[in-house]
VOGUZA-529601 format. One record per residue (C-alpha): x, y, z. Coordinates in steps of 0.001 Angstrom, whole numbers, padded with zeros to 6 digits, always signed. Layout:
// VOGUZA-529601
XYZ;...
// end
This chain:
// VOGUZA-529601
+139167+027286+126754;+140450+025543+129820;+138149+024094+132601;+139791+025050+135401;+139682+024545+139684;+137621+027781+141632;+138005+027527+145037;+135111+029036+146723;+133959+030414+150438;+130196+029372+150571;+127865+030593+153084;+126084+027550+154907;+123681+029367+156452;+122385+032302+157708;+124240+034020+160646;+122254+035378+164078;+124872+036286+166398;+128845+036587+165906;+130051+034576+162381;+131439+031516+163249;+134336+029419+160878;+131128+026622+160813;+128861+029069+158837;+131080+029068+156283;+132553+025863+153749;+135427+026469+151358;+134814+024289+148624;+136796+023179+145009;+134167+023416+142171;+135203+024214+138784;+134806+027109+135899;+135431+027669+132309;+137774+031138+131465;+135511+032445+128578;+132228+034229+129065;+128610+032138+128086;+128098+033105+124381;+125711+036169+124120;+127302+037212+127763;+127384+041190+126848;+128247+043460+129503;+129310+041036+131807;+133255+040239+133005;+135224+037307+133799;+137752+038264+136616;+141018+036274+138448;+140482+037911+142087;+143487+039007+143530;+142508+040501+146790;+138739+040207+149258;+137887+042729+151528;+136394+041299+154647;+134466+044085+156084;+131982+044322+159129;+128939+045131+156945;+129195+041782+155070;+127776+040618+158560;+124348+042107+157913;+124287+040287+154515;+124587+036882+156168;+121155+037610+158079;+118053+036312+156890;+116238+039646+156930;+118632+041934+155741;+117867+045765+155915;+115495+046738+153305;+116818+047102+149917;+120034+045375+150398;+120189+042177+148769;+121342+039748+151185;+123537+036566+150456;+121793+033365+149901;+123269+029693+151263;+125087+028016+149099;+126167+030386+147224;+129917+032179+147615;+130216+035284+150012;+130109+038563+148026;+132249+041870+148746;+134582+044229+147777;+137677+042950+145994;+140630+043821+143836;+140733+041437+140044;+142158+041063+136927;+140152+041146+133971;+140246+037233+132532;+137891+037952+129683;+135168+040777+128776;+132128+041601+127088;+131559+045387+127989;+133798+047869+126192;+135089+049541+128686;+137486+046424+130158;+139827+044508+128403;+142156+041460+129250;+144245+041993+132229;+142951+045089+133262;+142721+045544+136675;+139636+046809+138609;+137852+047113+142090;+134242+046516+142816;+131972+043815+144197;+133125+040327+143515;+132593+037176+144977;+134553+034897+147360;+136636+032603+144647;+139034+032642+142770;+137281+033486+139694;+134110+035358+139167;+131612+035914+136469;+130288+039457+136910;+127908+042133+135849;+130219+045060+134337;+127899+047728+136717;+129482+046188+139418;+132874+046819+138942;+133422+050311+140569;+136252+051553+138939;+139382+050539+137008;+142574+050639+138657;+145399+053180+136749;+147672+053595+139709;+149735+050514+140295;+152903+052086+141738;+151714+050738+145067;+150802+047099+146535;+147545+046720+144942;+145907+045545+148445;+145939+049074+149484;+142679+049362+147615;+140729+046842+149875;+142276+049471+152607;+143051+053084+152399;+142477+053103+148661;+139423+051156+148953;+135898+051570+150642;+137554+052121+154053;+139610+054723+153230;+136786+056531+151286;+134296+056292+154045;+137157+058033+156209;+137844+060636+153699;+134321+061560+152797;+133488+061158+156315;+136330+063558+157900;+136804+066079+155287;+133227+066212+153689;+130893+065325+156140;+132688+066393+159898;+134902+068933+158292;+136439+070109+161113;+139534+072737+161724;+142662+072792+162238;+143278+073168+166117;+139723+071590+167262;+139391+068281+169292;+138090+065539+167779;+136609+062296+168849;+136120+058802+166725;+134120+055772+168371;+135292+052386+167224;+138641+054062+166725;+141023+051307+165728;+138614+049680+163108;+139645+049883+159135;+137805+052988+159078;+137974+054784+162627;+142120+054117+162658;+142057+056484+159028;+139605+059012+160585;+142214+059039+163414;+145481+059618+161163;+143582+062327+158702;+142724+064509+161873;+146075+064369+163299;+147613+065236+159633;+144823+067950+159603;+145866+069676+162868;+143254+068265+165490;+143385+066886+168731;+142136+063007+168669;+140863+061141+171160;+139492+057410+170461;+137118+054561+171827;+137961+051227+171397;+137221+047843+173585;+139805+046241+174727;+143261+047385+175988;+145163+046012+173420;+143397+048156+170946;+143451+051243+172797;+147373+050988+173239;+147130+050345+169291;+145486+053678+169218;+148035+055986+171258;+151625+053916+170146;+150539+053063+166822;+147950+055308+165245;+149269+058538+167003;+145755+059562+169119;+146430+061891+171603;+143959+060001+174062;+142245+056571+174166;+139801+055086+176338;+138114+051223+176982;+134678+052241+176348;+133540+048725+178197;+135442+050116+181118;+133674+053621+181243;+130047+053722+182692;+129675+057437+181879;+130857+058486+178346;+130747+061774+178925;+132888+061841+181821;+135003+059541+179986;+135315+062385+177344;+135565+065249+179592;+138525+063694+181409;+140346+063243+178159;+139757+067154+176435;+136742+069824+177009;+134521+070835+173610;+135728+067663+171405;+134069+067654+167964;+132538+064236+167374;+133004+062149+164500;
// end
Protein backbone atom coordinates (compact mmCIF):
# COMPACT_ATOMS: atom_id res chain seq x y z
CA UNK A 1 0.00 0.00 0.00
CA UNK A 2 0.91 3.57 -0.69
CA UNK A 3 3.03 5.77 1.72
CA UNK A 4 1.34 8.70 1.61
CA UNK A 5 1.63 12.78 3.00
CA UNK A 6 -0.59 13.40 6.63
CA UNK A 7 -0.69 16.76 7.37
CA UNK A 8 -0.98 17.21 11.01
CA UNK A 9 -1.96 20.10 13.79
CA UNK A 10 0.51 19.30 16.71
CA UNK A 11 0.21 20.75 20.03
CA UNK A 12 3.61 22.49 21.09
CA UNK A 13 2.85 22.90 24.36
CA UNK A 14 0.63 23.16 26.99
CA UNK A 15 -1.84 26.14 27.02
CA UNK A 16 -2.45 28.53 30.41
CA UNK A 17 -4.46 31.31 29.28
CA UNK A 18 -6.32 31.96 25.78
CA UNK A 19 -4.79 29.38 22.79
CA UNK A 20 -2.61 31.17 20.77
CA UNK A 21 -1.74 30.18 16.68
CA UNK A 22 2.11 29.69 18.42
CA UNK A 23 0.90 26.72 20.59
CA UNK A 24 0.13 24.98 17.79
CA UNK A 25 2.59 23.63 14.48
CA UNK A 26 0.99 22.12 11.39
CA UNK A 27 3.37 19.78 10.19
CA UNK A 28 3.77 17.17 6.82
CA UNK A 29 4.77 13.69 8.21
CA UNK A 30 3.79 10.68 6.44
CA UNK A 31 1.46 7.32 6.85
CA UNK A 32 0.88 4.04 5.28
CA UNK A 33 -3.19 3.30 4.23
CA UNK A 34 -3.32 -0.32 5.67
CA UNK A 35 -3.64 -1.16 9.33
CA UNK A 36 -0.22 -2.76 11.36
CA UNK A 37 -0.70 -6.56 10.89
CA UNK A 38 -2.52 -8.07 13.98
CA UNK A 39 -4.30 -4.38 14.24
CA UNK A 40 -7.92 -5.94 15.30
CA UNK A 41 -10.48 -3.61 16.30
CA UNK A 42 -8.81 -0.70 15.28
CA UNK A 43 -9.75 1.74 11.99
CA UNK A 44 -7.91 3.60 9.49
CA UNK A 45 -9.95 6.81 8.62
CA UNK A 46 -9.56 9.86 5.70
CA UNK A 47 -11.02 12.81 8.01
CA UNK A 48 -13.31 14.85 6.30
CA UNK A 49 -14.45 17.34 8.82
CA UNK A 50 -12.78 18.60 12.82
CA UNK A 51 -14.85 20.01 15.25
CA UNK A 52 -13.10 22.76 17.10
CA UNK A 53 -14.94 23.03 20.28
CA UNK A 54 -14.30 25.11 23.56
CA UNK A 55 -13.70 22.01 25.74
CA UNK A 56 -10.65 20.95 23.65
CA UNK A 57 -9.19 24.02 25.65
CA UNK A 58 -9.12 22.12 28.94
CA UNK A 59 -7.26 19.25 27.16
CA UNK A 60 -4.36 21.52 26.22
CA UNK A 61 -3.73 22.17 30.12
CA UNK A 62 -1.23 20.37 31.92
CA UNK A 63 -3.54 19.26 34.72
CA UNK A 64 -6.54 18.43 33.07
CA UNK A 65 -9.73 17.67 35.19
CA UNK A 66 -9.52 14.34 36.71
CA UNK A 67 -10.22 11.49 34.53
CA UNK A 68 -9.97 13.20 31.28
CA UNK A 69 -7.03 12.31 29.42
CA UNK A 70 -5.41 15.36 28.37
CA UNK A 71 -3.35 15.91 25.05
CA UNK A 72 0.30 15.47 25.20
CA UNK A 73 2.99 17.85 23.06
CA UNK A 74 3.89 16.67 20.13
CA UNK A 75 1.39 14.79 19.41
CA UNK A 76 -1.79 15.93 16.96
CA UNK A 77 -4.87 17.70 18.65
CA UNK A 78 -7.72 15.20 19.26
CA UNK A 79 -11.64 15.90 18.86
CA UNK A 80 -14.69 15.25 17.37
CA UNK A 81 -14.68 14.72 13.62
CA UNK A 82 -16.56 13.41 10.64
CA UNK A 83 -14.23 10.32 8.38
CA UNK A 84 -14.31 7.89 5.93
CA UNK A 85 -13.42 4.51 6.69
CA UNK A 86 -9.81 3.91 4.68
CA UNK A 87 -9.37 0.41 6.00
CA UNK A 88 -10.80 -1.76 9.08
CA UNK A 89 -10.23 -4.39 11.43
CA UNK A 90 -13.50 -4.41 13.61
CA UNK A 91 -16.58 -5.89 11.96
CA UNK A 92 -18.76 -3.48 12.31
CA UNK A 93 -16.96 -0.82 9.61
CA UNK A 94 -16.07 -1.43 6.28
CA UNK A 95 -14.28 0.62 3.44
CA UNK A 96 -15.76 3.93 2.85
CA UNK A 97 -18.12 3.94 5.46
CA UNK A 98 -18.62 6.99 7.00
CA UNK A 99 -18.62 7.66 10.79
CA UNK A 100 -18.35 10.35 13.64
CA UNK A 101 -16.38 10.07 16.80
CA UNK A 102 -13.07 11.20 18.25
CA UNK A 103 -10.32 11.54 15.75
CA UNK A 104 -7.30 13.33 15.56
CA UNK A 105 -6.14 16.56 13.85
CA UNK A 106 -4.75 15.05 10.28
CA UNK A 107 -5.66 13.99 7.57
CA UNK A 108 -5.56 10.44 8.34
CA UNK A 109 -5.96 8.67 11.59
CA UNK A 110 -5.31 5.30 13.02
CA UNK A 111 -8.03 4.67 15.61
CA UNK A 112 -9.45 2.48 18.29
CA UNK A 113 -12.98 1.21 16.83
CA UNK A 114 -14.60 2.26 20.63
CA UNK A 115 -13.98 5.54 19.63
CA UNK A 116 -15.90 5.98 16.76
CA UNK A 117 -19.40 7.03 18.12
CA UNK A 118 -21.59 6.11 15.56
CA UNK A 119 -21.84 5.40 11.82
CA UNK A 120 -23.31 7.87 9.66
CA UNK A 121 -26.67 6.45 7.49
CA UNK A 122 -28.13 9.82 6.69
CA UNK A 123 -26.18 11.54 3.99
CA UNK A 124 -28.97 13.54 2.31
CA UNK A 125 -27.43 16.56 3.99
CA UNK A 126 -23.82 18.34 3.96
CA UNK A 127 -22.07 15.95 6.09
CA UNK A 128 -20.51 18.97 8.28
CA UNK A 129 -23.80 19.30 9.90
CA UNK A 130 -22.65 16.54 12.19
CA UNK A 131 -19.67 18.55 13.73
CA UNK A 132 -22.84 21.08 14.29
CA UNK A 133 -26.44 20.45 14.87
CA UNK A 134 -26.03 16.77 14.09
CA UNK A 135 -23.03 16.50 16.12
CA UNK A 136 -22.07 16.97 19.90
CA UNK A 137 -23.42 20.56 19.84
CA UNK A 138 -26.58 19.91 18.73
CA UNK A 139 -26.99 16.93 21.16
CA UNK A 140 -25.90 18.82 24.18
CA UNK A 141 -28.76 21.38 23.08
CA UNK A 142 -31.29 18.75 22.57
CA UNK A 143 -30.66 16.69 25.65
CA UNK A 144 -30.13 19.82 27.43
CA UNK A 145 -33.56 21.70 26.39
CA UNK A 146 -35.92 18.93 26.01
CA UNK A 147 -34.51 16.35 28.60
CA UNK A 148 -32.88 18.12 31.14
CA UNK A 149 -34.77 21.98 31.27
CA UNK A 150 -37.91 20.66 29.73
CA UNK A 151 -39.75 23.54 29.79
CA UNK A 152 -43.43 24.54 28.29
CA UNK A 153 -44.78 25.94 25.78
CA UNK A 154 -45.57 29.69 26.71
CA UNK A 155 -42.75 30.00 29.61
CA UNK A 156 -39.70 32.42 29.38
CA UNK A 157 -36.59 31.12 28.99
CA UNK A 158 -33.08 32.28 29.45
CA UNK A 159 -29.59 30.79 27.87
CA UNK A 160 -26.10 32.30 29.06
CA UNK A 161 -23.42 32.19 26.42
CA UNK A 162 -26.28 32.40 23.96
CA UNK A 163 -24.68 32.68 20.55
CA UNK A 164 -22.09 29.81 21.14
CA UNK A 165 -22.48 26.35 18.96
CA UNK A 166 -24.57 25.18 21.66
CA UNK A 167 -26.46 28.23 23.39
CA UNK A 168 -27.53 29.60 19.57
CA UNK A 169 -29.48 25.75 19.24
CA UNK A 170 -30.88 26.02 22.82
CA UNK A 171 -32.10 29.44 21.55
CA UNK A 172 -33.84 28.18 18.16
CA UNK A 173 -35.42 24.82 19.95
CA UNK A 174 -37.22 27.14 22.57
CA UNK A 175 -38.53 29.49 20.11
CA UNK A 176 -39.75 26.34 17.84
CA UNK A 177 -41.10 24.99 21.23
CA UNK A 178 -43.26 28.05 22.08
CA UNK A 179 -41.05 29.99 24.73
CA UNK A 180 -40.01 33.33 25.23
CA UNK A 181 -35.96 33.61 24.87
CA UNK A 182 -33.87 35.92 26.15
CA UNK A 183 -29.88 35.54 25.73
CA UNK A 184 -26.38 36.65 27.21
CA UNK A 185 -23.66 37.11 25.12
CA UNK A 186 -20.38 39.56 25.28
CA UNK A 187 -20.03 41.69 22.85
CA UNK A 188 -22.54 43.68 20.71
CA UNK A 189 -21.92 42.08 17.68
CA UNK A 190 -23.04 38.85 19.14
CA UNK A 191 -25.97 40.03 20.86
CA UNK A 192 -27.35 41.65 17.52
CA UNK A 193 -26.46 38.00 16.14
CA UNK A 194 -28.84 36.83 18.75
CA UNK A 195 -32.08 39.07 18.09
CA UNK A 196 -31.59 39.47 13.85
CA UNK A 197 -30.20 36.19 13.33
CA UNK A 198 -31.12 33.53 15.85
CA UNK A 199 -34.69 34.97 16.49
CA UNK A 200 -34.31 35.73 20.63
CA UNK A 201 -36.84 37.83 21.75
CA UNK A 202 -34.24 39.76 24.05
CA UNK A 203 -30.42 39.98 24.31
CA UNK A 204 -28.18 41.57 26.63
CA UNK A 205 -24.01 42.39 26.90
CA UNK A 206 -23.51 40.59 30.03
CA UNK A 207 -19.94 42.64 30.37
CA UNK A 208 -22.13 45.68 30.23
CA UNK A 209 -24.61 44.63 33.09
CA UNK A 210 -23.31 44.90 36.76
CA UNK A 211 -26.51 43.35 38.16
CA UNK A 212 -27.76 40.19 36.30
CA UNK A 213 -30.75 40.10 37.80
CA UNK A 214 -31.83 43.43 36.96
CA UNK A 215 -30.49 42.76 33.67
CA UNK A 216 -33.08 39.85 33.52
CA UNK A 217 -35.91 41.51 35.13
CA UNK A 218 -35.78 44.37 32.62
CA UNK A 219 -35.94 41.94 29.77
CA UNK A 220 -39.18 39.43 31.11
CA UNK A 221 -40.43 38.59 34.89
CA UNK A 222 -40.28 34.56 36.01
CA UNK A 223 -37.76 33.43 33.05
CA UNK A 224 -36.90 29.72 33.30
CA UNK A 225 -33.13 29.34 33.18
CA UNK A 226 -31.26 27.17 31.03
Amino acid sequence: MAQVRNKQVILRDYVSGFPKESDMNVVDSTIILNLPQGSNDVVLLKNLYLSCDPYLRIFMAKDTIAGLGGLTPGSPLTGLGVSKVVESGHPDYKKDDLVWGMTKWEEYSLVPAAQILFKIEHTDVPLSYYTGILGMPGMTAYAGFFEVGSPKKGENVFVSAASGAVGQLVGQFAKLHGCYVVGSAGSKEKVDLLKNKFGYDEAFNYKEEPDLNAALKRSVFNIFMV
